[in-house]
N, C-alpha and C positions, 0 to 999 in steps of 0.2 A: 578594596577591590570590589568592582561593581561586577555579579556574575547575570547569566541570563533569567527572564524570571517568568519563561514557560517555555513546553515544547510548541515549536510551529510549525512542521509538515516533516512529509518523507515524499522523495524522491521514487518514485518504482518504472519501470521500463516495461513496454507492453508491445505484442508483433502488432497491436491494431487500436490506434487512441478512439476512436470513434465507438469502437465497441469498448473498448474497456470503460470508457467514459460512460456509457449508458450503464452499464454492468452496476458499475459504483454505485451511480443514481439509482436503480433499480433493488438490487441488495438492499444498501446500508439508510436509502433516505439522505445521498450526499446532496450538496448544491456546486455547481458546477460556478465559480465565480469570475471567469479569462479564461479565453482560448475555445477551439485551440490555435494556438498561434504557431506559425511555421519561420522556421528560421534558418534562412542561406550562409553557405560559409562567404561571404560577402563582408565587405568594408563598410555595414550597413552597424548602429551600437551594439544589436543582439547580437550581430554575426560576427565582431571583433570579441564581444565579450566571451560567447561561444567557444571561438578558438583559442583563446585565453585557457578555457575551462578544460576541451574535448581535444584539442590540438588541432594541426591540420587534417584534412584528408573525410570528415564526418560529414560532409557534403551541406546535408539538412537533419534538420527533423522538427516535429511538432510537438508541442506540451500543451497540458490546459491544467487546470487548478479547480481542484473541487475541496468543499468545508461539509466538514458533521456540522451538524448547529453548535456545538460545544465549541467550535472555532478552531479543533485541528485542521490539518490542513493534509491535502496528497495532491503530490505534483503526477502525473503521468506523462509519458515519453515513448516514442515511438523515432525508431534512428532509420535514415536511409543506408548510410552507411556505416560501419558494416550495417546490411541489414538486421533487425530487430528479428528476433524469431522466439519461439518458446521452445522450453528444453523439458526433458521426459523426467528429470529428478532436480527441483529446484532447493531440493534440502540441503544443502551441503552445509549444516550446522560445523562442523570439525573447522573451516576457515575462517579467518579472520573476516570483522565487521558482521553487519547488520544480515540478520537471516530471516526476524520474520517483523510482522508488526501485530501491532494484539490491541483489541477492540473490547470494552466493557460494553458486555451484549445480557442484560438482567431478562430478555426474554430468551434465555442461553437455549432450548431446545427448537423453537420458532427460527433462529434467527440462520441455526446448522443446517435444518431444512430447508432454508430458502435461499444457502450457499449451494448448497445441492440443485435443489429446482433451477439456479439460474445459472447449472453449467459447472460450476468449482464442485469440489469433493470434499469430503472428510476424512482425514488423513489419520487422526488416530480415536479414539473412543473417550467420551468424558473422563475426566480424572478428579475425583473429590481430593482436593489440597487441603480444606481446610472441615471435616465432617461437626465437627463445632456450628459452624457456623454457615453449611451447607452450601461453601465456596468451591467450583468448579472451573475446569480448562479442559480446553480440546482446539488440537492443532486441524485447521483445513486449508483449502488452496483457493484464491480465485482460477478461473479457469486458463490463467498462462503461467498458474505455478508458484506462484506468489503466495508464501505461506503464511495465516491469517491465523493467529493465537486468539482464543475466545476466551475471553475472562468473565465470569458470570455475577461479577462485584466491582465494586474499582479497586486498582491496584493500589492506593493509599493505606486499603483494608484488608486486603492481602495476608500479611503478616502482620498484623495489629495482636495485640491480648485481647 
């Protein structure tokens, strides 16, 4: 069995790609690589494929794709219909799937304060995980809620001996 042999993006929904797309760039040092491209419910490849994906009725909406230099990847999304909006508590960890995404950040106190300065928050207080080895986390938000785990190691190292 041949399995996959890296992670390559995550999906996130945003009430404004324009802004959250600068947001990225601006934070993290992303590169914006496509888009953003807008896509009709139309008989047009995107807009079959779309409906394929989203069903009827999602009218449009726009994506673009932006890369860390390490070659992950984050798609952003913005829906006409329903429209996109941001919601007051995006934690809902207790549900099923994907709740947050987590970023090895080795300039971990620099990098919270510059999720702050540009608008997101810090949702809970550093957490030494590993005092050994002086490996920390802390949960924050970009500013539509999107909660952002700070790893201040790579996760490889994590849990190592």
């Amino acid at each position: 069995m041949i399995h996959p042999t890296a992670f390559s993006h995550v999906g996130v929904t945003v009430p404004d790609l324009d802004k959250a797309v600068s947001w990225y760039q601006d934070t993290f040092g992303m590169y914006l690589v496509a888009g953003p491209i807008e896509v009709l419910e139309d008989d047009s490849p995107l807009g079959r494929a779309a409906s394929a994906i989203y069903g009827v009725g999602f009218t449009s909406f726009s994506f673009a794709h932006l890369t860390w230099p390490d070659g992950m990847g984050l798609e952003l999304f913005t829906f006409a219909s329903p429209e996109t909006s941001a919601r007051e508590n995006n934690f809902e960890f207790w549900k099923t799937g994907i709740y947050h995404l987590a970023l090895t950040a080795p300039a971990f106190a620099e990098t919270i304060a510059r999720i702050v300065e540009k608008g997101g928050r810090q949702r809970s207080e550093p957490v030494i995980i590993n005092a050994d080895r002086g490996y920390s986390v802390v949960y924050c938000e970009d500013p539509w809620g999107t909660v952002i785990e700070l790893c201040s190691h790579p996760y490889s190292q994590m849990w190592a001996g």
